[in-house]
Each structure stands twice: as structure tokens, then as C-alpha cells.
N, C-alpha and C positions, 0 to 999 in steps of 0.2 A: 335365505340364510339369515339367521339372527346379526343383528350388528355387532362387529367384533369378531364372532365365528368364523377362522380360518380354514376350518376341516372337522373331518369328523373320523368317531372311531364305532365300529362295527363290531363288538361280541357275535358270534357264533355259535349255541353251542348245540352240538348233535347229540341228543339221547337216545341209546339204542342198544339190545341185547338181539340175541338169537330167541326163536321160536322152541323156550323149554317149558313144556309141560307135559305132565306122565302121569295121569289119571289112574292107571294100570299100578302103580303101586305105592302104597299108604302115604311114603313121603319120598321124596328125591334128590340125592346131592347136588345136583346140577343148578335146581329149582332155588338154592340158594344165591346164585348172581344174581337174581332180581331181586328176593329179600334184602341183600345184602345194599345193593344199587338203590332200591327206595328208599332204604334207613337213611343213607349217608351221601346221596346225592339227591336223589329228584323232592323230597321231602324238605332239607334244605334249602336247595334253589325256590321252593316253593315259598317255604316262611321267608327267605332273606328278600324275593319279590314283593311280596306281599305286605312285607314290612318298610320297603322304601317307601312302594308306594303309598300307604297310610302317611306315612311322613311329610308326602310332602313334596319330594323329590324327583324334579324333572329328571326321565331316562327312559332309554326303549335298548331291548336288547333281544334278538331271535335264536328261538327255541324249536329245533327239528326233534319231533317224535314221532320214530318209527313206528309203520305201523306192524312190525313186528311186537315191540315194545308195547304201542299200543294196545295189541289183540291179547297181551297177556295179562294188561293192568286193568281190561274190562273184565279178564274172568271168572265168573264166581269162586271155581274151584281153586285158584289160584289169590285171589281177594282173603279165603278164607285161610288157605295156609298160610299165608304173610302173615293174618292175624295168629295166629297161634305159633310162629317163629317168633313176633314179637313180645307173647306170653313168655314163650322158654327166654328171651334171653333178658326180662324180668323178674325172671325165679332165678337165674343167674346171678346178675346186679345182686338181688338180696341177697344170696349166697356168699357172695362177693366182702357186699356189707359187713356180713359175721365174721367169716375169716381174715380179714385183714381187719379188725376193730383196732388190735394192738399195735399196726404200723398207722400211726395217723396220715400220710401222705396219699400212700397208696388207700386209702382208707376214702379219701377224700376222692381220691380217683374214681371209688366203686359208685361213691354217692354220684358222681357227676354222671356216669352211663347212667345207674339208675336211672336220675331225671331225664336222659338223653331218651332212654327209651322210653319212659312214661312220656312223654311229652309228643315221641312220635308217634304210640298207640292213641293219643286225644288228638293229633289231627288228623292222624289216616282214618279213626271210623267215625270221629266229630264234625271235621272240618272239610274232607272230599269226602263223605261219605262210601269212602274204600275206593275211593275215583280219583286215583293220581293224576293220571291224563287230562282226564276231563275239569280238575279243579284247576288248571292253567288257563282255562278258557275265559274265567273271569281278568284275570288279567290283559287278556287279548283284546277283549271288550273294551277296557280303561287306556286300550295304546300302549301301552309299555313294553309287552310280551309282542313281539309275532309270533303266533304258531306259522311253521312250516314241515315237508314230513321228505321220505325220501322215498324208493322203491320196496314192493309188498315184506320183500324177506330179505332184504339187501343187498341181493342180486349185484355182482361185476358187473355193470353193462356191456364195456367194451368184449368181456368175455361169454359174454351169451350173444354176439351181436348176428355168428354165424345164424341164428335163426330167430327174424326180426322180430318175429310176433312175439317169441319168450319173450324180448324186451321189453315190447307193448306191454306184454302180459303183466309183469314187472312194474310199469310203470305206473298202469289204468288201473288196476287193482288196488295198489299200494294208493294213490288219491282217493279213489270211491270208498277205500277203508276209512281213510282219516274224514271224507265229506260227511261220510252215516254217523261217527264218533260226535262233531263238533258241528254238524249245518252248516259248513263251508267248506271249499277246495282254497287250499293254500295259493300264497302266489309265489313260491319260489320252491326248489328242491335241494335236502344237500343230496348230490350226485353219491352212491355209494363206494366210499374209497378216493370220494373226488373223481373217479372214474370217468370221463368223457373220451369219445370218439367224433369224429367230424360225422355230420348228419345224425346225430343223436338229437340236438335242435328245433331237427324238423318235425319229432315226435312230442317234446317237451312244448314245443310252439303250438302243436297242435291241441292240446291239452290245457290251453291257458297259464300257462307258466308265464313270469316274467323274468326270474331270474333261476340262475342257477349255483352253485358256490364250486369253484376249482384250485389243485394247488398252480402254485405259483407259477410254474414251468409252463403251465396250460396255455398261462396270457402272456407268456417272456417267449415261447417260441409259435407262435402264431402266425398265420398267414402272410398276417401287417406286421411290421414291427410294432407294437404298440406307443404311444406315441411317449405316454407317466406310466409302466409299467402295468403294476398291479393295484396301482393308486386311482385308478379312473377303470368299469369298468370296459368292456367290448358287448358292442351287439352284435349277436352272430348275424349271417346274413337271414336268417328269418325272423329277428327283433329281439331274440331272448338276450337279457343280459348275461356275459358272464362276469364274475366277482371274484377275483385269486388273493390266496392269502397272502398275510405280510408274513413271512420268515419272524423280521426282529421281532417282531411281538408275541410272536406264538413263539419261540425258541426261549423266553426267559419264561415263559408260565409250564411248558412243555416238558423242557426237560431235567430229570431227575438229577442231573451229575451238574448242569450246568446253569438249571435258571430256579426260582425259587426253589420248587417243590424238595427239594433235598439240601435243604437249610438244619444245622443241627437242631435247632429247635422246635421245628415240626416234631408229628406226632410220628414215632418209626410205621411204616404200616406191617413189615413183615413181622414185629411181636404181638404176637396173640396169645391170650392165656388159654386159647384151644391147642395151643402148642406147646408149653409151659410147662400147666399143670398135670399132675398126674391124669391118666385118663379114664380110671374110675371115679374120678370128680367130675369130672368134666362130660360124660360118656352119658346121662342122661339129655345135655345139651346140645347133643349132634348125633351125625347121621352114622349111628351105630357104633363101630371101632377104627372108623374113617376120621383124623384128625381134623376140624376144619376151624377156619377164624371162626370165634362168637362175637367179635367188635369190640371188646373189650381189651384193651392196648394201653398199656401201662410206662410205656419207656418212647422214649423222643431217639431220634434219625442219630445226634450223637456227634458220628463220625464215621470212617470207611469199614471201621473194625467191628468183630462181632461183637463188641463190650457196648451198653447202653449206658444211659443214665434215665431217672423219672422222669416223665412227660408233666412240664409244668403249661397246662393251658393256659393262662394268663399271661405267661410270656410269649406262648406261641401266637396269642393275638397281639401283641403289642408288636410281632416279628412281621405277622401279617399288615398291621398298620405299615409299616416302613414300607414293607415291600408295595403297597399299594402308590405309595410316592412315589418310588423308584419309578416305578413303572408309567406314572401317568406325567412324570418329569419329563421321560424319555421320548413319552406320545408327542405331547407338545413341543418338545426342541422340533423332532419331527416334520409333526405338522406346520411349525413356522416355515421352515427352510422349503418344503414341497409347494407351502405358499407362496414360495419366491419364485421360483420355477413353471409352476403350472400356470396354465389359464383356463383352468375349471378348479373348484373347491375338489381337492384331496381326501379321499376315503380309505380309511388304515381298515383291513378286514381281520379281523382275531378270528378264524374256526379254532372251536376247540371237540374234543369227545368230554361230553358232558360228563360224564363218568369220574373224568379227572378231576372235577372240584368236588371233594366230598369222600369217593369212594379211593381213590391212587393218595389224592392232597387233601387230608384230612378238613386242613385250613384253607383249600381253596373255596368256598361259600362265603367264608367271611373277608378272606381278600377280594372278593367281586364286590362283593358291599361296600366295604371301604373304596376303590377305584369309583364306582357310581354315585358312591357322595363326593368325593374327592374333588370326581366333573363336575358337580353343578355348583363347585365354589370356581370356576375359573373361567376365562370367557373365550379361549385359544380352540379350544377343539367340541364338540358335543358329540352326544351317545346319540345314535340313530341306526336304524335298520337298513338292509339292501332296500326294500320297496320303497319307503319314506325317501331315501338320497334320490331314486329314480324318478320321484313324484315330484322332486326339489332340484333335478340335473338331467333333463330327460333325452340331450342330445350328446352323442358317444360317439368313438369311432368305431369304425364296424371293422369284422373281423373274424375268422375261424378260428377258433381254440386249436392246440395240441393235442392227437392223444396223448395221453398223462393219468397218471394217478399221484396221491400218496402214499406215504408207507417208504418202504426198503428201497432206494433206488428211482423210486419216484415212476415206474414204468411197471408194473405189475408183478414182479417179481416175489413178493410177501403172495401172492396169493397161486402164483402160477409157477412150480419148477419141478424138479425132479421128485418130489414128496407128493406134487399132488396132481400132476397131471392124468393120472388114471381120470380122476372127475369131471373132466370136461370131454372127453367123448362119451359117457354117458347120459350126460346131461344135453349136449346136442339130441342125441340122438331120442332121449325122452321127448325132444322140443318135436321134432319131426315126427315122431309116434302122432303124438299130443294133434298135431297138425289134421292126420290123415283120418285120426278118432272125430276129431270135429267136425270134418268133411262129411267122412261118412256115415255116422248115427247123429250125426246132428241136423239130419235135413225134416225140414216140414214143422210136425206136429211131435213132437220126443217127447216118448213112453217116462213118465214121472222116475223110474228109476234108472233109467238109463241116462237122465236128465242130472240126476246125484252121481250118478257113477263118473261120469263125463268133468261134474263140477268138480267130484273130489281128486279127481288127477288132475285137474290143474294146481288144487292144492299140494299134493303132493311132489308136484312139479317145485312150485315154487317153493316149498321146503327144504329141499334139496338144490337148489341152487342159490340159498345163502351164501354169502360171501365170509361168514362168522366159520365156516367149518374148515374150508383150505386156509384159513389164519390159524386157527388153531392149531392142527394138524404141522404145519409148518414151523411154527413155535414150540411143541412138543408138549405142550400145559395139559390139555385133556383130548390128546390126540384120540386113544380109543373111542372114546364116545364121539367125538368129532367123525371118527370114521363111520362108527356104527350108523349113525344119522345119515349123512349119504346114500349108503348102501340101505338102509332100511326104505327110506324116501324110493330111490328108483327101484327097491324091490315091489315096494306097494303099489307103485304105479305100474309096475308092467303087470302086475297081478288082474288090477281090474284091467289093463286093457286088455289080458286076454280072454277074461274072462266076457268084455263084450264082444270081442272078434266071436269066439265060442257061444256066444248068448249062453253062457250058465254064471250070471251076474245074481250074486244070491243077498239077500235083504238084510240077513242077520249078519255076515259078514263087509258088507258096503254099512252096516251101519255100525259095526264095532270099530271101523278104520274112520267112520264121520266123528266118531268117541273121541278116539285118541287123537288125530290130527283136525282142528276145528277150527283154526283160524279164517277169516275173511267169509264169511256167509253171504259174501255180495261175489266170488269168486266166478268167474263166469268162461267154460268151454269156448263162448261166441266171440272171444277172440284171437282165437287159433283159424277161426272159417274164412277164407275165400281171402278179403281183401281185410281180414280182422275187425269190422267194425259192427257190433253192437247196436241192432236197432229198436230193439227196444229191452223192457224189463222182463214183459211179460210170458214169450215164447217158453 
């Protein structure tokens, strides 16, 4: 520990969407959470990294990217449409330009997206060369960034647990994705949904994990009592660390009603001039006569009512300045007093859903900024990673986590009730299919297509057991399609299994379904077989 240094603070953040892509037809509404998510989050996070650390600026802070996330930010076909979303919403901007000349405010406003989006068309095919993902890696390299990733499709653990290898499936997959991405396996996971079950450990241990990230309840009702909460982490009884959030920290950046992000002065996020304006204006810039944001957002949060006022960016940073004080005033009272107490150096864990700096909190990128220079003018607490503290505090009390999630009630409930429980008996029982398929067309020497046939149910396995779709479905936002995706996933799959039960496994259609679902091309049958393990590549 540096001299002076009393503790330390942990950012978290999870990037992650569901597996949308639709080849099948010319563009897709859906396909806009990921445009939308690189504009204004991952793109961001990227410049405001990138720009500390040119600066100067001692800080580390980890970055989970799924490999959900990931499989769609390598894809061509997806690479390409971003690019040509980020055309349309430049013919936008200057559109924009023209029509509001005569309000100079808002005028001012058009020009600033303008440059918002020029600026993020010159680094997405300049500066990643259309390789969001993979343009973090130089930072990982310089220590500041960790990458780390989570399960293939972000799979409930606890709720696939009835059939362990889906787990496995889940887990091994989702790493050998991110290892093929980046020539390395992470050292830690975020759990999906913070999701843990006891003997979960023994599969993440097995895998070379060192830690894990959990909510808070995970490490506060534990086997042990734990000794400093959530401020020191537990190793379970097979070594893996686990890491549970701080409440305070994450409740003032977290929530909309009560901790910054819903500050009058923010940018409002529900006004959008895809909403606004008439929609034969607007109607060449989205998806047909479907009204959608274009990111162009003219009026600030306000107040509770639906009246707004103009979004002045300059103040919204000057708002975000404060708030970074506040905030890092708060760490430090903190971490003095947990100083007093402890007899190991105090670790404050922030997870956050990446998403929320940029795409929810317009201003959350530049309040990160501000908080990480803010640290390295003080000498109380420093920015460090779960693996760095463990490298730097390697002895813990041991201890079995709680099942736990977060979310709704902290125990599965967002993802598991009366809206969605049809999905998990079919998703067992895919798992058990999935099982007996492997067993039996998997032995020996397997015929090349039955090899694809075998690979692509697992993908499709894992597709369908996203944890993004009974969230959805549960919230009501884009329930049909949430549905559709489910039922299509386990229709596919039963399709080819029976079609190899039947041997009438036919080429053209195993390879229109390798088309449309394409994620993980390392996706592997061998381990659903026997004792689930994988011995080699080549079989």
C-alpha cells in the first residue's frame, strides 16, 4: 500500500447487451441498443480512458465485456450497420442544423451532436478500427483497464443450475470466447445478475478465476459471519475470492429519483426529437413508422413534470464537477472511519451496468473522469481493481457466499415469477436433450455435419437461456420480441435434434440457422458428454 493510503475504491463496470442480430432482414429495430450503447457509452468510456491515461493519471478501474457484447462488436455485418446508423444520424445533425438556424440555442445544440457524432464516426473506423471490444485492450496492456467477461449469453446461473453442464456450458464458453477476442482468459467474472449459488466456486475455480463480483447480501449472510462486511472480500472454500457491492456508493450514481443521475440539470433522456418532431421529418432516420430515439435530446431532466427546459451542456458539466466531489468526499469520510475499525486495508466495490454512464446518465462518462482525477489529487483512498487488492491483501477469511442476486428483491424474482416461468422448464429440458445428443452422436470419430449440427444447439441453447429476455418480458418494454426469441431459440433446437435423432440433418438448412445464429464459433457439444470435459480441439 502506498504511504498514507488507507483504502481503496473499486469501479466496476459491466458491459453488456443480449445477442441481437437479424441478417434476415435489411435493418432491425432491436439492433439499435447496440448503436445506440456504442454511441453513448462504450465509445465514451473509451475516449475518457484513453484520455486519463495520456494525461498522466494514476488509476485502474475493471471493465466486464460480455461475450454476448463481444460477439456482436466483432461482427462484420453488424460493424457495418453501426457505420451507416452513424451516417443517418449525421444527415440528421445537419438537418437539424438547417432547421433550428433561427433559434440560436437549440441551434447550438444541433451543432454539438453534430460533432458528437462526427467525432464518434473518426474513432469507431479510425481509431478501433470498427473494434470496440478489442480497442480496450490497449489499455489493459498500460494497467489501468482490467478486462474481465462474464457467462456466454448471460445465462442465471443459479437458474440453470438444475442441469450442471448448461452451467459449465455457460461458463467455458463465455471465457474461450473472450480468450480467442483478446489472447487471454480474464481473472475474474461478473456473475450474471450477481447470480451465485453455493458450489458455483467449484466450477469458476476450476477455470482459473480468482474472483468473482456479488451483491451485498451474498457476503452479509454467508456461512461465516463475515468479519468488515463487504469491505474485505471471502474466499470461498475453493480460493475464489468473492467481492460484494457497497450499497452507499452505488445508490447515489444508481439511482434516478435519489442519487445524481436525475439532477435537473442533466440531459432529460426520455426527450428525443424522434419523438417530437413530426414523423415525416424524422421518418427517413428510423426504423420505418416505428418512433425511436435518434440521440438527439434537446431539454434537461428539469423536474418531476412533463414541462422541460433547454439542456445547457456546460452546466451539466459544471453539475457533474460537484457531483464528482460529493462523491469522492463521501468515499473518503469512509474509508478513514473503516480504517479505524479494520485490520486489513478496506475495499469500497462500485459495480455498476455500464450502460448507465453515457446511455441512462448522459453525464455519467464525464463524472467518472472527474472522480479519477479528483483521486489522484488525494492521498486517503486510491482506484485499484479486485486482482491488484488481492495481489496487494492476499490473506481473507474464508467463507460460502449466499444464494443472492441483484435486481428486484435481491433473490431472483426480476427474472423468475409468474410472467416467466414457462422458460425454465424448457430450457431444462433443452439442457437434458442437449445432454443425451452429446452422448449419443458424439462418440468416436463425428461425421463433419453432425459435428455443426451438435455445435449449433449448443448455440442455440445458449441463446435462449439469456437472462436479457425474462428481464425484459418481466418489465414489459419489448416483451414480444423477448418472447419471440425464447420460443424461436428452443424451437431451433429441437428442430435439429430431431432432425439428428431422424438422421435427415440437411446442409442447406443447418447452414441457414449457422447464418442467422453465429455467435461463439469455439461453441463446443463436448461439454454436455460424460463428465463434460473437453479434451482436446481437434475431435
Amino acid at each position: 500500500m502506498d504511504a498514507g493510503i488507507k483504502g481503496y475504491l473499486a469501479f466496476v463496470l459491466h458491459a453488456h447487451l443480449p445477442y441481437v442480430r437479424h441478417p434476415e432482414y435489411p435493418s432491425f429495430l432491436e439492433e439499435r441498443w447496440l448503436f445506440e450503447a456504442i454511441t453513448e457509452t462504450y465509445i465514451p468510456l473509451l475516449k475518457a480512458f484513453t484520455r486519463i491515461a495520456a494525461d498522466g493519471v494514476p488509476f485502474r478501474v475493471t471493465l466486464s465485456l460480455s461475450p454476448s457484447l463481444l460477439a456482436m462488436l466483432e461482427d462484420p455485418l453488424l460493424q457495418e450497420r453501426y457505420e451507416a446508423y452513424l451516417n443517418k444520424a449525421l444527415e440528421l445533425a445537419e438537418r437539424e442544423l438547417e432547421r433550428t438556424r433561427a433559434e440560436p440555442h437549440f441551434h447550438h445544440l444541433a451543432e454539438f451532436y453534430w460533432n458528437w457524432f462526427a467525432d464518434s464516426r473518426d474513432v469507431y473506423v479510425n481509431h478501433c478500427q470498427r473494434r470496440v471490444g478489442k480497442a480496450f485492450q490497449q489499455l489493459h496492456e498500460r494497467g489501468v483497464v482490467e478486462l474481465i467477461t462474464t457467462a456466454a449469453t448471460h445465462g442465471l446461473l443459479p437458474l440453470l443450475s438444475a442441469t450442471p453442464k448448461a452451467v459449465a456450458a455457460q461458463v467455458i464458453t463465455g471465457l474461450d470466447y473472450f480468450a480467442s477476442v483478446f489472447g487471454f482468459r480474464p481473472q475474474g467474472m461478473w456473475l450474471p445478475e450477481c447470480g451465485y449459488y453455493p458450489g458455483l466456486d467449484e466450477l469458476l475455480a476450476q477455470e482459473g478465476l480468482r474472483y468473482f463480483i456479488l451483491e451485498s447480501h451474498g457476503i452479509d449472510h454467508a456461512s461465516t459471519t463475515p468479519f468488515y462486511g463487504v469491505y474485505a472480500p471471502l474466499f470461498t472454500p475453493t480460493g475464489v475470492a468473492a467481492f460484494g457491492r457497497d450499497q452507499g456508493s452505488t445508490k447515489q450514481v444508481w439511482s434516478a429519483r435519489d442519487g445524481f443521475p436525475g439532477h435537473p440539470d442533466y440531459r432529460e433522456f426520455y426527450r428525443d426529437i424522434g419523438h417530437d418532431l413530426p414523423l415525416d421529418y424524422i421518418q427517413p432516420y428510423i426504423e420505418g413508422d416505428v418512433r425511436v430515439d435518434t440521440g438527439l435530446k434537446y431539454y434537461r431532466i428539469t423536474g418531476p413534470t412533463a414541462w422541460k427546459e433547454p439542456y445547457f451542456p456546460a452546466t451539466a458539466r459544471e453539475r457533474a464537477a460537484q457531483h464528482a466531489h460529493d462523491f469522492l468526499h463521501q468515499r473518503v469520510s469512509h474509508v478513514e472511519y473503516l480504517d479505524s475499525v479494520m485490520e486489513t486495508a478496506p475495499i469500497v466495490l462500485a459495480p455498476f451496468d455500464a450502460e448507465l454512464f453515457g446511455h441512462w446518465w448522459f453525464e455519467g462518462p464525464l463524472w467518472l473522469d472527474h472522480v479519477i482525477r479528483k483521486t489522484a489529487d488525494q492521498r486517503v483512498l486510491a482506484l485499484t481493481t479486485p486482482s491488484a487488492y488481492l495481489d496487494d491483501h492476499p490473506v481473507h477469511q474464508i467463507a460460502t457466499p449466499s444464494t443472492s442476486t441483484w435486481g428486484h428483491k435481491g433473490y431472483f424474482e426480476a427474472w423468475l415469477n409468474n410472467r416467466t416461468d414457462w422458460i425454465y422448464p424448457q430450457l431444462h429440458a433443452c439442457s437434458e436433450r442437449m445432454e443425451q445428443l452429446a452422448n449419443r452422436y458424439g462418440k468416436g470419430r463425428v461425421a463433419r455435419l453432425k459435428r455443426r449440427a451438435l455445435n449449433q444447439c449448443v448455440r442455440e441453447l445458449l441463446l435462449a437461456q439469456s437472462s436479457d429476455w425474462p428481464f425484459i418480458i418481466n418489465n414489459a418494454t419489448a416483451e414480444e420480441y423477448a418472447v419471440r426469441r425464447v420460443r424461436d431459440h428452443v424451437a431451433r433446437f429441437h428442430h435439429l435434434a430431431d432432425a439428428l435423432e431422424n438422421n435427415t440433418l440437411d446442409a442447406e438448412e443447418l447452414a441457414a440457422l449457422e447464418w442467422l445464429d453465429n455467435p461463439f464459433p469455439n461453441a463446443d457439444y463436448r461439454l454436455f458428454k460424460g463428465e463434460g470435459v473437453v479434451p482436446d480441439k481437434t475431435g
